[in-house]
N, C-alpha and C positions, 0 to 999 in steps of 0.2 A: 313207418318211420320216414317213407319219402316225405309225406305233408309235415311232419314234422320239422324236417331239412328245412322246406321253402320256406316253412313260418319262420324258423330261425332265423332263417338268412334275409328274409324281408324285415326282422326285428333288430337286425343286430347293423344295416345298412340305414332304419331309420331312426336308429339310436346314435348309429357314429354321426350322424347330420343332426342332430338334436344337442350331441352334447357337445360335436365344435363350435358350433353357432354358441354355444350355452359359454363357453370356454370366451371365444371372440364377445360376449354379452358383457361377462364376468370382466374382460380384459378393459373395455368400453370404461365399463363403472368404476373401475380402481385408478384409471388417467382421470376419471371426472373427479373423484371422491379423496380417491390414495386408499390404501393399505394398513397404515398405522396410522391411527390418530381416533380420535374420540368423537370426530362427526362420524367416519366410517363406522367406527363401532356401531355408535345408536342408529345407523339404517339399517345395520348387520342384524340388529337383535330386534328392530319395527320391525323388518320384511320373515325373518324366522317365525315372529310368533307365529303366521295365518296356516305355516306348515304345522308347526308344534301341535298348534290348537286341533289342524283339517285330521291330524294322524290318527287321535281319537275316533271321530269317526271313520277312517278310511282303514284303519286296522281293523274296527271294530266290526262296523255294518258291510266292508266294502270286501276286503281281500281273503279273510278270513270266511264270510257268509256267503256273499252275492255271487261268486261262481260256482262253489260246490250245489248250491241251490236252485239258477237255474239250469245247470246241468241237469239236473232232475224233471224242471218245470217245463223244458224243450219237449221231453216225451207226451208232453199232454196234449188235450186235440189243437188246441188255439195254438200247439207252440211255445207256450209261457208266457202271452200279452196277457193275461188275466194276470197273473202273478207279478210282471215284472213293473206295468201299471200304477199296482197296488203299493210298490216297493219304491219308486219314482216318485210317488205321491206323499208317501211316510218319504222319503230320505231328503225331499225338496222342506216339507214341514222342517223336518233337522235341521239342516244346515243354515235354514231363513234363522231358527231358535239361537243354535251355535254361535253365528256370524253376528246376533243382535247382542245377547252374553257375553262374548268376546268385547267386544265394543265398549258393553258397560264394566265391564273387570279392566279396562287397560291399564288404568293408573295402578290400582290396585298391583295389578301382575308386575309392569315398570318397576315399579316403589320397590315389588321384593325381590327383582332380581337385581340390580342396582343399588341394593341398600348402601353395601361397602364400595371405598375404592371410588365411586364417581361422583360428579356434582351434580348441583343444582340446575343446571344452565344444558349439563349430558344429558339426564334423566329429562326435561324438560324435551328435548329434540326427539328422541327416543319417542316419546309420548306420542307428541305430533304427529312423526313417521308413521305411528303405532294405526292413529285413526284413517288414515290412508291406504293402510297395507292391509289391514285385516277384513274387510269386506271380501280379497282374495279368497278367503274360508267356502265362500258360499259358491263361488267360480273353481276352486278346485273342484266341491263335492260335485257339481253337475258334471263337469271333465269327469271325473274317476267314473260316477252313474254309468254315464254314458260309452265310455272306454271301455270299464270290465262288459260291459253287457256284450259289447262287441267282439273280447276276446272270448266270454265266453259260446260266440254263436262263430267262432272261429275266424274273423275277421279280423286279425291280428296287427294289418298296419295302418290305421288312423291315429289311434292310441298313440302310437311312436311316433307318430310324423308332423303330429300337431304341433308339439311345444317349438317348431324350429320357426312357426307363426310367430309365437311369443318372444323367443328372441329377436326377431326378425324388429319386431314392432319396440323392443326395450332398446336393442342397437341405438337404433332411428332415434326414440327419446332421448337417450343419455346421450347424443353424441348433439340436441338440439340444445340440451343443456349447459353441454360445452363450450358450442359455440356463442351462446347468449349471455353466459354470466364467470366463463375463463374456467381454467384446472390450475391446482387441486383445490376443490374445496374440502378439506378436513380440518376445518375447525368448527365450533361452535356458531363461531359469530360469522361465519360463512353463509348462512343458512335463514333468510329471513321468511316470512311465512309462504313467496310466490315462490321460491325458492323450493321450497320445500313440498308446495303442492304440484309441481310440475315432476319432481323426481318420483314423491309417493303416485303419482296417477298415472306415469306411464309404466313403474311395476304392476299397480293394477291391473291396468287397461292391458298388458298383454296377458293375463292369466283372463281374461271377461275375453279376449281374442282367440285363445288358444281351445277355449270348452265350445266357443262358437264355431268353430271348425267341427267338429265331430257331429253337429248336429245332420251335415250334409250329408254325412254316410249313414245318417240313421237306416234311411228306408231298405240300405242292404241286409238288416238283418229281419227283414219283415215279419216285425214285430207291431202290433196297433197299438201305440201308447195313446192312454188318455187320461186323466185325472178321476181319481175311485182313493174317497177317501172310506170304503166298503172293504174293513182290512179284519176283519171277521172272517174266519172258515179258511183260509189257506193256508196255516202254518205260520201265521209271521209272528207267533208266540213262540216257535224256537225258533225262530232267526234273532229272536230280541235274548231269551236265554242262553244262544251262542254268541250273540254282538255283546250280550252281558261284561263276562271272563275276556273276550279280548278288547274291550273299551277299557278295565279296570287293569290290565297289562298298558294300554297306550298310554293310560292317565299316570301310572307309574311310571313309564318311559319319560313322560314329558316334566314330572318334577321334579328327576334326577336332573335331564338336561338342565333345567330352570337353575339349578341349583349350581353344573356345571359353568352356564354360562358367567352364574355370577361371582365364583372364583376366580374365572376368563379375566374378567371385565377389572380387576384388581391391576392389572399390566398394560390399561387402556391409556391411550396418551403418545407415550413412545418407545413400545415395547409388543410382538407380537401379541393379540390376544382374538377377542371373538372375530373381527373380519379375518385375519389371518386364519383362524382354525378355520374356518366357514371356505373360504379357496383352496385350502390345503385337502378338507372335504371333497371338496370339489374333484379334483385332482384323482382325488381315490375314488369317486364314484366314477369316473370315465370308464375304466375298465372293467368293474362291476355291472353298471350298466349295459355296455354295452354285450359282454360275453353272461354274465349272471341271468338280467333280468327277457335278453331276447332269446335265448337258450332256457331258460328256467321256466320264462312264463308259458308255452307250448307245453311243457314238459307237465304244469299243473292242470292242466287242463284236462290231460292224459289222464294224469294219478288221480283227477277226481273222478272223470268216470270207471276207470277199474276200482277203485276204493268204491263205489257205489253200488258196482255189479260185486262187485265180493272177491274179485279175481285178486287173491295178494302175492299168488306168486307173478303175476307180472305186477304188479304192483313193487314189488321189491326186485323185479329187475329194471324196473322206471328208475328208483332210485342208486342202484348203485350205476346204470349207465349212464345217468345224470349228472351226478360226481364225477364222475370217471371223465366223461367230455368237458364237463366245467371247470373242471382240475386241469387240464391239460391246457385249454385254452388262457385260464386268468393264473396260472404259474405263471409264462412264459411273458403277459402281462406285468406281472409283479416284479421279475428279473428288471426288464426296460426300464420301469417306472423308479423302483431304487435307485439304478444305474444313472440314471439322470435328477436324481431330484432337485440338485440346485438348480439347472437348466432349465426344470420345469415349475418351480417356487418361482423364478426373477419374471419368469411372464406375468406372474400376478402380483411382482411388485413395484418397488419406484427405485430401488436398488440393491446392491450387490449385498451390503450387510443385511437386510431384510432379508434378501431369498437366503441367505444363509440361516437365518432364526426359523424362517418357514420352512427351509427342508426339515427339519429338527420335527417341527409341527406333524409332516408328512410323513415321516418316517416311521413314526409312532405310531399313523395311522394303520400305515402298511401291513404292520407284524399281523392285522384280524383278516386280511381281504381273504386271505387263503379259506381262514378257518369261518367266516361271513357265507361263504357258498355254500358249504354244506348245511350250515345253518339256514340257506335260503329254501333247499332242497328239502331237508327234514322237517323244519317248522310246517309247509307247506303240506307235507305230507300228513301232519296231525291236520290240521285243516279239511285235507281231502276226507279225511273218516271222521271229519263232525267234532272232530275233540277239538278245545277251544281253551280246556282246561288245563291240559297239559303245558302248551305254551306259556299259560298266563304264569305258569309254576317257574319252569324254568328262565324266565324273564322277570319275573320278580327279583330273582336270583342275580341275573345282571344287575338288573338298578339297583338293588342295596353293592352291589360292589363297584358300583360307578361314583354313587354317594360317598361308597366310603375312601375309592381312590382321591375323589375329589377333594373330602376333608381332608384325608391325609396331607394331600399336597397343601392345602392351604395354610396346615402346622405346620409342614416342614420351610413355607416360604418366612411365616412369623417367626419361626425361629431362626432364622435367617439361614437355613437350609439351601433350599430351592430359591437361588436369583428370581427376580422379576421377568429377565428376558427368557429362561426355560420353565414357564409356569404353562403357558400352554402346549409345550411338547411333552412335559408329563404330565398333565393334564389328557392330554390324546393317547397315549403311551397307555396311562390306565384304563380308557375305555377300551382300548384293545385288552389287554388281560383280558377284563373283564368278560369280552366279548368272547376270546378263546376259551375260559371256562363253561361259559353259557354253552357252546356251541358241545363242549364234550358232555357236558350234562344231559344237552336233549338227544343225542345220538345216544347215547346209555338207554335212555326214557324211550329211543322209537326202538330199539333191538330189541328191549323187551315187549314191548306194546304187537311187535308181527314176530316175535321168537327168530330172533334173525333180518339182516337187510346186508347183509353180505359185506356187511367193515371189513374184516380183513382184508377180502381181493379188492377194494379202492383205496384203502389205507396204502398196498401196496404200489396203485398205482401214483396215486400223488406220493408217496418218499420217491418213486423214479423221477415224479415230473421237478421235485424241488432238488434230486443228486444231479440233472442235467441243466437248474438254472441257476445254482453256486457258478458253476465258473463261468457261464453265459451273464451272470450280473460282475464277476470280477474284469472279464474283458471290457465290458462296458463302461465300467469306473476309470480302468485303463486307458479307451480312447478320451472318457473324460478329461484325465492329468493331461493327455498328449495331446488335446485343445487347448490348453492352460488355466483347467483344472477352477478350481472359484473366482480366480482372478483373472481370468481366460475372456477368450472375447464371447464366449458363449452366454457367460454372465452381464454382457454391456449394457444390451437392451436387450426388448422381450421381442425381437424380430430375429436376431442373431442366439437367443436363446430356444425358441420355437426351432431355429435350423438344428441344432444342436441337439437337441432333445430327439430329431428327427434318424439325424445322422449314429449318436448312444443306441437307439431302440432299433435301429439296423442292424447292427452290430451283435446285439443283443438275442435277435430272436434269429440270427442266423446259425450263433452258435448252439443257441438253445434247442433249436430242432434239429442241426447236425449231431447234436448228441443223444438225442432222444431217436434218430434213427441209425445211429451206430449199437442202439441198446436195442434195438425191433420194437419201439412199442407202436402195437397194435392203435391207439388212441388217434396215432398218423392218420389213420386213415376217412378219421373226422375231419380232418384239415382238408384231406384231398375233396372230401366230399363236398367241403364249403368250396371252394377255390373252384369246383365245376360247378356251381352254383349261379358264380358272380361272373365267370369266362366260362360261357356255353360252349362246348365244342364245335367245330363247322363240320 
């Protein structure tokens, strides 16, 4: 568990530097662009597709396959350079294929997620954006290649540490673009083609900067890569019948999104909609990230080698002490991040009424982060034992109820139900349901699948961690009012709201663990463990 600790805390150190930077990146772009309006939109939905599109194969061939497998392939004589080679060879094929496809579908893709709600002149910029942004596809997959190979040979912080290049390099752009051609530009005719190719090629240019980083730390995992398109004889006919079920789970993912965003995009103009949900995302992935995926990813690594060796009762105690830490750390997260939402909406917007629509956004988020961990945990764990199919089941199950949240809202805003200005907070709202039922689905599907993973004793410890962050989120909301509350200076700009948000989340997790150690939980002792981590003893 000690190597486990460091990795954590080297993951969760070069996550918090990845996603302030990514925060200050995101902040950059919204003084250049803004927040509401319909140029922001269509960069919001050009620069999404090259994720949308990469997630297909990066759920499919990447997260799902390539570590449980070469965990495996490490035991052979070479180490796994034969294998992984051969896998570098087939994924670089991919992604050249993907990145070309994407390219010729863009109109296509535009056309249908834009049909309703936007113009001719939207759809048009979007497009543009669209051939700029999506060569990204082929620079993420080399990034992930490279990355997972790395976490799975245990070298845990490149992967994390890279993308604060990327922002590092989009800062720099968007702020030459400011200075060259004024802020805000969010309109249409804001945007003329130099315009537009300076904004698309410095989002590029830092995902083609950010995969080029990793290359440097290749040689630590000494491994020989070389080009063998000799992909006969080592199994990568189940890696394709396991990338199968979860490519055709990410393709579902992505035409629910498709479908979400083009509800979104209904409210585009002067009304929260896709850049709004896209920062308010944002927002919710800080803490996910930084506690989920640096805490979670070490944790899979584990679960794939005992899922290999056969060992399921540790296996099943990977998983519930997984929870159990994960829960304890992103509650007391969730408390803060409630606590403060408008504070933390106005940094990514241009005013006080905006972060007010975008807390709305976030909040709706919020209700899954909880119930997203264990989902992170569990799905993963169908992975470690090669099931591929299970996932694909209970995530099918999401997107038709993302689908169908989405059309609902879209009825209920025609019928003049749902205003224009709350289309994307219940819009978001439903994808949480959504996500909360998924997540009790697949935990049904794994208790059965190992006869047991010990839900009760984490079920009980997360209702302790959320009875100790009710009233750690109500004190919170409190110092909020007693800053002056929405109309407070907290909300002025986003320098006096970043203090604010600082000062809530203080507050927040002080009470939050004064209670949680008036109750003994033992989970404390995860925290002490980090906290020697990062302040060595003398």
């Amino acid at each position: 568990m000690s190597s486990l600790g460091r990795a954590s805390a080297l993951l969760a150190a070069g996550t918090m530097v990845s996603r302030i930077t990514g925060l200050l990146r995101t902040i950059v772009l919204v003084g250049v662009i803004g927040a509401v309006g319909k140029a922001p939109d269509a960069f919001a939905l050009a620069n999404q597709l090259p994720n949308d599109v990469f997630s297909i194969i990066s759920v499919g061939l990447l997260t799902a396959v390539l570590v449980p497998q070469i965990v495996k392939a490490v035991a052979g004589e070479d180490g796994g350079s034969a294998f992984i080679s051969k896998i570098f060879t087939a994924g670089t094929v991919v992604l050249l294929a993907a990145t070309a496809a994407a390219m010729l579908a863009a109109p296509w893709i535009i056309s249908v997620i834009m049909k309703a709600g936007t113009s001719v002149e939207q759809q048009q910029l979007a497009l543009a954006f669209a051939y700029w942004c999506l060569p990204q596809i082929f620079f993420y997959g080399l990034y992930a290649l490279i990355g997972e190979t790395l976490n799975a040979r245990k070298i845990f912080g490149p992967f994390t540490w890279a993308p604060v290049v990327n922002n590092v390099v989009s800062i720099a752009g968007f702020l030459v673009i400011g200075f060259l051609f004024g802020t805000p530009l969010t309109e249409v005719s804001d945007w003329p083609a130099d315009r537009i190719a300076w904004l698309g090629a410095t989002a590029t240019l830092g995902i083609a900067v950010q995969a080029g980083v990793l290359l440097a730390f290749w040689p630590r995992t000494k491994l020989a890569l070389r080009i063998d398109f000799r992909w006969r004889g080592v199994g990568l006919g189940n890696v394709g019948k396991l990338a199968g079920w979860t490519m055709l789970m990410a393709l579902s993912s992505l035409i629910a999104g498709f479908y979400q965003h083009s509800v979104a995009l209904a409210a585009s103009g002067s009304n929260a909609s896709l850049t709004v949900m896209n920062n308010a995302w944002l927002i919710f992935m800080l803490p996910y990230s930084v506690i989920v995926l640096s805490i979670g990813t070490p944790y899979f690594t584990q679960l794939s080698e005992h899922a290999h060796a056969g060992r399921l009762e540790d296996l099943r105690g990977d998983i519930a002490r997984s929870i159990r830490t994960l829960g304890f750390f992103l509650t007391g997260a969730l408390a803060a991040v409630v606590a403060a939402t408008v504070p933390a909406s106005r940094i990514f917007t241009d005013n006080r009424d905006e972060a007010q629509a975008a807390a709305l956004v976030l909040v709706g988020y919020l209700v899954a982060l909880l119930p997203l961990a264990v989902l992170f945990i569990v799905q993963r764990t169908f992975y470690a034992l090669g099931d591929t199919r299970t996932p694909f089941a209970f995530t099918i199950f999401q997107c038709i109820l993302i689908a169908a949240t989405a059309f609902g809202t879209q009825l209920l805003h025609q019928a003049g139900i749902i205003p224009l200005s709350a289309l994307a907070a219940t819009l978001a709202l439903g994808q949480s349901v959504a996500s909360v039922l998924q997540t009790i689905v697949a935990t049904v599907l794994l208790h059965r699948r190992l006869d047991g993973i010990g839900t009760s004793r984490w079920i009980l410890a997360l209702g302790r961690f959320v009875l100790a962050a009710i009233p750690a989120t109500a004190a919170g909301w409190g110092v909020f009012l007693l800053l002056g509350g929405p109309h407070g200076w907290t909300t002025a700009d986003r320098i006096p709201a970043a203090v604010g948000c600082l000062i809530i989340a203080a507050v927040v997790m002080v009470v939050y663990i004064g209670l949680l150690a008036l109750l003994r939980a033992p989970e404390l002792d995860a925290l002490k463990g980090l906290v020697r981590r990062f302040v060595p003893s003398r």
